[in-house]
C-alpha positions as CSV (number, residue, x, y, z in Angstrom):
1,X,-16.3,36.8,31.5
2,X,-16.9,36.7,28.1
3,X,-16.2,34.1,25.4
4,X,-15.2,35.6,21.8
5,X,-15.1,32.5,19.1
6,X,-12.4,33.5,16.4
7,X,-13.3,32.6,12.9
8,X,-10.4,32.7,11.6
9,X,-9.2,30.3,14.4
10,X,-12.3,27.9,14.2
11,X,-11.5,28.1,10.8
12,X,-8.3,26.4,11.3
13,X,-9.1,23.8,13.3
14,X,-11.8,22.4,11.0
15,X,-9.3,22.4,8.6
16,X,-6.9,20.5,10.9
17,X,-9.7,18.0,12.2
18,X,-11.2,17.2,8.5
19,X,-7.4,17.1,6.6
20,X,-6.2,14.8,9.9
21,X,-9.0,12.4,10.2
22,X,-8.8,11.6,6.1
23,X,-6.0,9.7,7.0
24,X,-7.4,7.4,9.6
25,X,-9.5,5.2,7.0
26,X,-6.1,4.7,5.0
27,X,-4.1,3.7,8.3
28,X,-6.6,1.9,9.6
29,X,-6.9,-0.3,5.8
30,X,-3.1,-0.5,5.6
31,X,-2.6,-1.8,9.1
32,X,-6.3,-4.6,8.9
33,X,-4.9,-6.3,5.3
34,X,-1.7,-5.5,5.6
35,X,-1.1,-4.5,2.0
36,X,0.8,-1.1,1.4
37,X,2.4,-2.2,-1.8
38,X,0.3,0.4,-3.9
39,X,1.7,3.1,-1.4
40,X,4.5,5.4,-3.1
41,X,7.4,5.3,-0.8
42,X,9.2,8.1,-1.9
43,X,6.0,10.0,-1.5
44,X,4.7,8.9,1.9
45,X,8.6,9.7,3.0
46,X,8.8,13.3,1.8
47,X,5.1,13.6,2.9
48,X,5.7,12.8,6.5
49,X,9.3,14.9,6.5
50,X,7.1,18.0,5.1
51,X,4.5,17.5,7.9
52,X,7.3,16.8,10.7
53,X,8.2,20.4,9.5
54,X,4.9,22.3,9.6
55,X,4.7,20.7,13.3
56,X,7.9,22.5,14.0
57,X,6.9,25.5,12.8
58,X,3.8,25.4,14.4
59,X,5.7,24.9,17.5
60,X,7.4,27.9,17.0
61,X,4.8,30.4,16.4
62,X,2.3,28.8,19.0
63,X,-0.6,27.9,16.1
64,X,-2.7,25.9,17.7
65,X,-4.7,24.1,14.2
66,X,-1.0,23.7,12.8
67,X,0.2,21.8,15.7
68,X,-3.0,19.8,16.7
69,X,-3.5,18.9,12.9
70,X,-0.2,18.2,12.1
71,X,1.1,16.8,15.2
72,X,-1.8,13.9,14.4
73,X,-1.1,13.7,10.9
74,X,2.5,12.8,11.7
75,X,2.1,10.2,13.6
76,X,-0.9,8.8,11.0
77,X,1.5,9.3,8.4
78,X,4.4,7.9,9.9
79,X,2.3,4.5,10.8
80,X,1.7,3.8,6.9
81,X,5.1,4.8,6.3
82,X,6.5,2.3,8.9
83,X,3.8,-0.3,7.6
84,X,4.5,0.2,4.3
85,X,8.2,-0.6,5.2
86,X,7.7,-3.1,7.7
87,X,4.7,-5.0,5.5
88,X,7.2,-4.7,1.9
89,X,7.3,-8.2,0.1
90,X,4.7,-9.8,2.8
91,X,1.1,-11.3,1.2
92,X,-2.0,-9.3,2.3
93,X,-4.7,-10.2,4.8
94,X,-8.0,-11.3,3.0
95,X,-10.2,-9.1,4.7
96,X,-12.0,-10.3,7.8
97,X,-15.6,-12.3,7.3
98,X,-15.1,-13.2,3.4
99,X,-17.5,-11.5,2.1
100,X,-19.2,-8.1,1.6
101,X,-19.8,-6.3,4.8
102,X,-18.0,-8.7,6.6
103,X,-20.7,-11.2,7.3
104,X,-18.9,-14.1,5.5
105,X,-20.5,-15.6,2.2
106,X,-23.2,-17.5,4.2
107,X,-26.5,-16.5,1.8
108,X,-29.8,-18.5,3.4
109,X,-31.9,-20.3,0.3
């Protein structure tokens, strides 16, 4: 049995891993200080609706990157939407530790 890599196919899902993942550092901000407020609504909305879509039409033609990438994305992109709705009017989080690095302000003289 032989093994035949498609490029255009590997292609595509290192397109889907490195567009998907540049979410996670934005969720995972949004969700630690709890500040969304600099996050366009309107945009985040009609974003997720346009990725819901390419998910469905990756469903429907069986493309494996469009669905694994976009499947992902949704549900990245629908957390800061629902955290941008859910965290509307609250006060952030100061960030864990205090300080830089999040070792707290403790300096030794």
């Amino acid at each position: 049995m032989t093994f035949a890599i498609d490029p255009a196919q590997t292609a595509g899902l290192g397109a889907a891993f490195f567009t998907t993942a540049a979410f996670l550092p934005q969720a995972l901000k949004a969700w630690r200080s709890r500040s969304v407020g600099d996050l366009s609504l309107v945009t985040f909305l009609v974003f997720t609706v346009g990725v819901a879509l390419w998910l469905a039409y990756g469903l429907m033609t069986m493309d494996l990157p469009i669905i694994l990438a976009n499947g992902v994305t949704l549900v990245l992109a629908g957390a800061i939407l629902a955290m941008r709705v859910a965290f509307a009017g609250q006060p952030a989080r100061a960030p864990r530790g205090g300080g830089p690095g999040g070792h707290g302000d403790h300096h030794p003289s």
